[in-house]
C-alpha positions in Angstrom: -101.0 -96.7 25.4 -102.5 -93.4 27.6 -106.0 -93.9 29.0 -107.8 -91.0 29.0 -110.5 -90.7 31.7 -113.4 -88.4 31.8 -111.5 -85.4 33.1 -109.0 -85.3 30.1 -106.5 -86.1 32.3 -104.3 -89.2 31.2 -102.4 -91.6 33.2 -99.9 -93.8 32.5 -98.8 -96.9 33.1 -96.4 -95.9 35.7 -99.3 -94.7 37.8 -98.4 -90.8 36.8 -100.6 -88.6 36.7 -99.8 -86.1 33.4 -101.5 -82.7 33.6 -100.7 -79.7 30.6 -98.7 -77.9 33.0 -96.2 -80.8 34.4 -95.8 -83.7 36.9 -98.0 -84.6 39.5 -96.3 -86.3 42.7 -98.8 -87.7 45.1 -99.0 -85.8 48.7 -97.4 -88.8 50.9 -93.9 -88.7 48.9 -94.3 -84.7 49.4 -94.7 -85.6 52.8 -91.9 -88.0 53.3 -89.6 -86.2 51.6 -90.2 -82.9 54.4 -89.8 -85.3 56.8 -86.8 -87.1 55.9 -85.4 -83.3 56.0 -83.4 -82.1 59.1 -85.1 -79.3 61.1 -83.4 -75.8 60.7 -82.3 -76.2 64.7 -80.9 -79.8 63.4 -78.7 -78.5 60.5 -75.1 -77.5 60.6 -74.4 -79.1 64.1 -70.2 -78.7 63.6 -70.8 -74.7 62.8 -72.4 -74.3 65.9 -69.6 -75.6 67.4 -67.4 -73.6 65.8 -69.5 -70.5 66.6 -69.4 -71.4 70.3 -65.5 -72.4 70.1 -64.7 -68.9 68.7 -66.4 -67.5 71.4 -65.3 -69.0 73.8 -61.7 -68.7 72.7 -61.9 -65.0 73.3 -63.9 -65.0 76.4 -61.1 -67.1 77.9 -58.5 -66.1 76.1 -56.2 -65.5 79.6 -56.8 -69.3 80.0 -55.0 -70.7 77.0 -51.8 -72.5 78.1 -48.7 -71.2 77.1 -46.6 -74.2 77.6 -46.7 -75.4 74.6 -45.4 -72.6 71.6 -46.7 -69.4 73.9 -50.0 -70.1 72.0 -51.7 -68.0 74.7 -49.6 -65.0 73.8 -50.0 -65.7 70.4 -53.5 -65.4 70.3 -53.7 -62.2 72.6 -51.4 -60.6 69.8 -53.9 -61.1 67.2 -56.9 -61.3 69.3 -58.6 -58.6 67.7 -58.7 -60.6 64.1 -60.4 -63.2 65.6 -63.8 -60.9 64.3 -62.7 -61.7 60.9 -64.4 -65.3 61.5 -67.6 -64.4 62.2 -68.8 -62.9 59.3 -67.5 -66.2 57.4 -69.3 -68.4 59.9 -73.1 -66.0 59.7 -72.0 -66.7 55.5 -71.9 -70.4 55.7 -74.9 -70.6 58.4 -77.0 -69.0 56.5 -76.0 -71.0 53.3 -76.8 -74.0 55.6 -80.3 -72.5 56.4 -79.1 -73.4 59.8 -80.5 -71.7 62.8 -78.6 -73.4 65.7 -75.6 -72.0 64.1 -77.0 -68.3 63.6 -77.6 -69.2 67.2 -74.9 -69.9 68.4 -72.9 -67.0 66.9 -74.8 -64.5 69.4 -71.9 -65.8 71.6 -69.0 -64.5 69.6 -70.2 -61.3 68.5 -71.4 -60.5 71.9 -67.8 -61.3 73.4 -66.0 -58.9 70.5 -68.2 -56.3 71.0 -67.5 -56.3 75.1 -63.3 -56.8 74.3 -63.4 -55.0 70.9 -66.8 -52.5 70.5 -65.4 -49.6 72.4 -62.2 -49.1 69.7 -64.8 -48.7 66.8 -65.9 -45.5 67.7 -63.7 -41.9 67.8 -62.7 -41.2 71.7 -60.5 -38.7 71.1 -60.7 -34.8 72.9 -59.2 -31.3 72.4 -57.2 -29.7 75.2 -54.1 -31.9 75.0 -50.8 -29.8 76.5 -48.4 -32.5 75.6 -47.9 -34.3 72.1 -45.8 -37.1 72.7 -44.5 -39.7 70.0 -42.7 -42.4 69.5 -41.3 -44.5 66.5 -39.3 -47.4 65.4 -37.0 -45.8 63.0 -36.1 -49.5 61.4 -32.2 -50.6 61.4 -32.6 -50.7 58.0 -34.3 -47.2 57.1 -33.5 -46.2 53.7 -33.8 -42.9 54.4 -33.4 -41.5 57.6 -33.1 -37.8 56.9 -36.2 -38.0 55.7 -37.4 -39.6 58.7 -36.4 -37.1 60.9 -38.7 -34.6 58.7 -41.5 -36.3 58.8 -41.1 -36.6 62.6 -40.6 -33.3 62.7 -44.1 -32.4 60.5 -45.7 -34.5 63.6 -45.2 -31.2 65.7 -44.5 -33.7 68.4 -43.3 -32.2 71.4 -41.5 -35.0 72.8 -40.5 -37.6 70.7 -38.9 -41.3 71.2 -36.7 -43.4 69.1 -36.0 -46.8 69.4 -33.7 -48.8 66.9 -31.3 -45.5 66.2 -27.7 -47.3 64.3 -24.8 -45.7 65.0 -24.7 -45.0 61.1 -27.9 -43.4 61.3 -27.2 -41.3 64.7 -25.9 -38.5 63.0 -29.0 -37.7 60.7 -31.3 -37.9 63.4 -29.2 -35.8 65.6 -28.7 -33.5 62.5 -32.4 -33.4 61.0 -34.1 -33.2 64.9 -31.6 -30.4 65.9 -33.3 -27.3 65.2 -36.8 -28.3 66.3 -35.7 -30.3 69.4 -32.9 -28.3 71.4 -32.5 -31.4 73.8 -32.6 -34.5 73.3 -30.2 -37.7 74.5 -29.0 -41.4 73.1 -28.1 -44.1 74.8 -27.6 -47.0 73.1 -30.4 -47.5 70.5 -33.0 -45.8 72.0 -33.2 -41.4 72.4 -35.4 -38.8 73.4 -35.6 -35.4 71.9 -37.6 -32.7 73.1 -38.4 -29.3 72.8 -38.8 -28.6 76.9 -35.4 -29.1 79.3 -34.8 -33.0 79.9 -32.5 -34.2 83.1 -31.7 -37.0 85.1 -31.3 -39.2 82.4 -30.1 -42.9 83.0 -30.2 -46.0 81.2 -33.0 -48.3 82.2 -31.6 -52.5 82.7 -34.3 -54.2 80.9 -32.4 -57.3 81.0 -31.1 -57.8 77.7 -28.8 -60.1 76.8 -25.4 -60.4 75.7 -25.1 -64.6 75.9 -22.2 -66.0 77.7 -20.0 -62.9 78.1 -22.8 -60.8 79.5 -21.1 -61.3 82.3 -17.7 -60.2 81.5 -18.7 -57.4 79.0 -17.7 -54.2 79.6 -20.1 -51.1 80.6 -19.0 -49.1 77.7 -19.7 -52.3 75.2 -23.3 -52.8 77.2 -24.3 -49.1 77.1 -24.4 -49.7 73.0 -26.4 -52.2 73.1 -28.9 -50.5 75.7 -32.1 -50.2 74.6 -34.3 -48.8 77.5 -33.6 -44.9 78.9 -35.5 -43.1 82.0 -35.8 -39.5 81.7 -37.5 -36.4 83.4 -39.0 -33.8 81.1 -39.6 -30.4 82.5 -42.9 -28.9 82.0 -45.0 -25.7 83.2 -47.6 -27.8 85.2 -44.3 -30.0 86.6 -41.9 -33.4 86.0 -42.5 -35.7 83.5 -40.9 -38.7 84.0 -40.6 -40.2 80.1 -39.2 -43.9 79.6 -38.2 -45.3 76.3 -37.6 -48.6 75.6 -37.1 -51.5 73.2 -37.8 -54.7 74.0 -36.9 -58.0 72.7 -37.9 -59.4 69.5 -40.8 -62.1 68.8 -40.7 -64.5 66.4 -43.3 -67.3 64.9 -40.7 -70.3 64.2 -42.2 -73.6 63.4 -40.3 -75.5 66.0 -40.2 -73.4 68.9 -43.9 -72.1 68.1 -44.0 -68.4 68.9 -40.6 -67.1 70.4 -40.7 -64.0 73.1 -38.5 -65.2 75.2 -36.3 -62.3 75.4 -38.9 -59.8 75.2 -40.9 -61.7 77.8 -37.7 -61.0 80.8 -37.5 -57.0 79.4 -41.0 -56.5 80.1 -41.2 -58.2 83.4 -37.6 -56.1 84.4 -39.7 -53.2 82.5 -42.5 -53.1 84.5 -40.7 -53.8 87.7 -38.5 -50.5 87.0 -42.5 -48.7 86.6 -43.1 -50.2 89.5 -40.5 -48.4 91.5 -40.6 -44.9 89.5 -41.4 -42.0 92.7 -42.8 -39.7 89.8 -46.6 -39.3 89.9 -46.4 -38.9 86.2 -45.1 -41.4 83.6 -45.1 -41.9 80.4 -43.7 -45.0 78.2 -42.5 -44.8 74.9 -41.3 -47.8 72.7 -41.8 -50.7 70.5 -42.8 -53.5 73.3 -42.7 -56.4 70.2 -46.5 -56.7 71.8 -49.8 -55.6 72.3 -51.0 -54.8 75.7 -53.8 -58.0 75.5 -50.8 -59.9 76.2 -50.4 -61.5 79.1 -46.7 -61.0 79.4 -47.5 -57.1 79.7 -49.5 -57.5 82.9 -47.0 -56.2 84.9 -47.0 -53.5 82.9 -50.8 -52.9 82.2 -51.1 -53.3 85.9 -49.5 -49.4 86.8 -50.1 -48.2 83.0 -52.9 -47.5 80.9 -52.6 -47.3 76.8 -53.3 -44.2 75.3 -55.0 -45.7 72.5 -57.1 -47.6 74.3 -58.2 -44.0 76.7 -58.3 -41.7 73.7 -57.5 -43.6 70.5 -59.8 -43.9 67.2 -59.6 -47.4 65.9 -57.2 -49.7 66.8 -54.0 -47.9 65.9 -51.9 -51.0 64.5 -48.5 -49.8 64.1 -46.6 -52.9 62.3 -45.8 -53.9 59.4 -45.9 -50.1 58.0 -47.5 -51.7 54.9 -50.1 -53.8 56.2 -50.9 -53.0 59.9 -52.2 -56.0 61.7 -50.9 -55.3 65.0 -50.3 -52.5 67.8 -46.9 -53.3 69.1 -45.7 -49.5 69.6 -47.3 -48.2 72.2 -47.9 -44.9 74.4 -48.6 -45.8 78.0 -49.8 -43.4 81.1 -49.5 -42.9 84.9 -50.9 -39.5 86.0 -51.5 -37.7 83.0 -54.8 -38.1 81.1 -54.3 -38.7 77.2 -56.6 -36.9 75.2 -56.6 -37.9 71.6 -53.9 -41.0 70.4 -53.2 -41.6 66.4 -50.9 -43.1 64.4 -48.8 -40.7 62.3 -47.8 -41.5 58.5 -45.4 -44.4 57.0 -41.6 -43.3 56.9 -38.5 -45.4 55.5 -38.9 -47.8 58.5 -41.0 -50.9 58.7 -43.1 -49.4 61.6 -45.7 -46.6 61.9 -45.0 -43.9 64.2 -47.4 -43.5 67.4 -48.3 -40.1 68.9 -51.0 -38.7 71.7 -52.2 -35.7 72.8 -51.9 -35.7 76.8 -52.9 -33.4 80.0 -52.8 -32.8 83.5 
């Protein structure tokens, strides 16, 4: 039975206090219970550390071994994406109501901006003299007449091929003809052009051949040549234009991520560069990597990438159908690149590359 006390308000034998609009706790078990909860600097201690692992992970990205799997490499080829956690980690901080998280993600976003912020905004110009272009045609291009007019609509001015079958040779040469009076092929790369090209010689980029390289002959090597060194003629001078192909990388789940081969045509790559006598130079080619990777620094070192100068966004170039990565690239010496875009999808599984440059 409910006493009822002078008040009106009852109480029961439970020592709870019943008032018309609900339950009445008394103020020491509110009390407790804020105490017993952690502090908003307390909460989510493991997504701090995750915020300052991110972070740090791309600060010192250069610093991640590549002993075991070339995770270093790996990493630097998707570096970019590594944005894509910090939104998820602010999402789940704030969910946690923790601060020290919210925190600790100042570190991250800072570090993307300083790598990342400058290839959000439009750093293109007018006033290029040169349209260069380059594109991975694909070995397995449905299509490539239709290639070669769609190069063509690019109103390139030089253009680069790499991965050119000798099934496919014919169309390009065919469909590039009337806009590109010169051009040359050696191996699986080419070069067409609508200004006088000479001098041109194949470019050892140290592929190779296993066990017979040796023993091979040169006609059997020249097909399977994939790096070229032109000079293009020009009204304000020589152009000396390289083309290459480098060596595929794979993700295999034993040997981690697989570059061997392209690791030994960029270092031979970059020491042919090295030793070019032209004061400008342009590279054109599918590297099979972007130039935050380490095994481009000799490279990067006498280069610059045209996207980076004069690009709008990040230019990824592969897969055609979902671009996650910029491993055809346009890279300078002497010459000051203007505007850089990626042109439409063709039959190949690559998007073709272009720039604007000038003296």
């Amino acid at each position: 039975m409910t006493q009822v006390d002078a008040a009106g308000t009852g109480q029961d034998g439970a020592g709870r206090r019943n008032t018309g609009s609900g339950t009445w706790r008394p103020p020491i078990r509110q009390a407790i219970r804020r105490a017993s909860r952690p502090d908003p600097w307390k909460r989510g201690p493991v997504l701090a550390a995750s915020a300052l692992l991110l972070g740090l992970l791309m600060l010192l990205h250069a610093e991640i071994p590549n002993r075991v799997g070339n995770l270093g490499s790996l990493a630097e080829t998707f570096l970019p994406w590594f944005g894509v956690f910090i939104p998820v980690l602010l999402a789940w901080a704030l969910w946690r109501r923790s601060a020290s998280a919210v925190a600790a993600l100042l570190l991250p976003v800072t570090v993307w901006l300083y790598l990342f912020g400058g290839m959000l905004s439009d750093k293109s110009h007018a006033g290029s003299y040169l349209t260069v272009a380059s594109h991975n045609v694909g070995a397995d291009n449905p299509d490539p007449a239709g290639t070669a007019r769609d190069l063509v609509a690019s109103g390139a001015d030089v253009l680069a091929l790499e991965e050119i079958t000798p099934q496919a040779q014919g169309a390009y040469e065919k469909g590039l003809a009337k806009a590109y009076p010169y051009h040359t092929v050696l191996g699986t790369v080419g070069l067409w052009s609508k200004l006088p090209i000479s001098e041109t010689r194949p470019v050892d980029i140290g592929m190779d051949y296993g066990p017979l390289a040796a023993t091979k002959p040169a006609a059997v090597k020249l097909t399977y040549n994939r790096g070229l060194r032109t000079t293009v003629t020009t009204h304000h001078g020589p152009l000396a234009v390289y083309v290459a192909h480098l060596g595929s990388a794979r993700v295999n789940p034993r040997a981690g991520f697989a570059t061997d081969s392209r690791d030994r045509n960029a270092q031979a790559l970059g020491k042919a560069v090295a030793a070019e006598k032209s004061k400008r130079v342009v590279l054109l080619g599918d590297l099979n990597g972007t130039t935050d990777d380490r095994a481009f620094a000799g490279l990067t070192s006498h280069l610059r990438s045209a996207q980076e100068v004069a690009g709008d966004g990040f230019g990824f170039s592969w897969p055609a159908k979902f671009p996650v990565a910029r491993i055809d690239q346009i890279l300078v010496h002497g010459v000051q690149p203007q505007s850089s875009w990626v042109l439409p999808a063709t039959g190949s599984d690559h998007l073709p590359v272009a720039a604007g440059i000038s003296w």
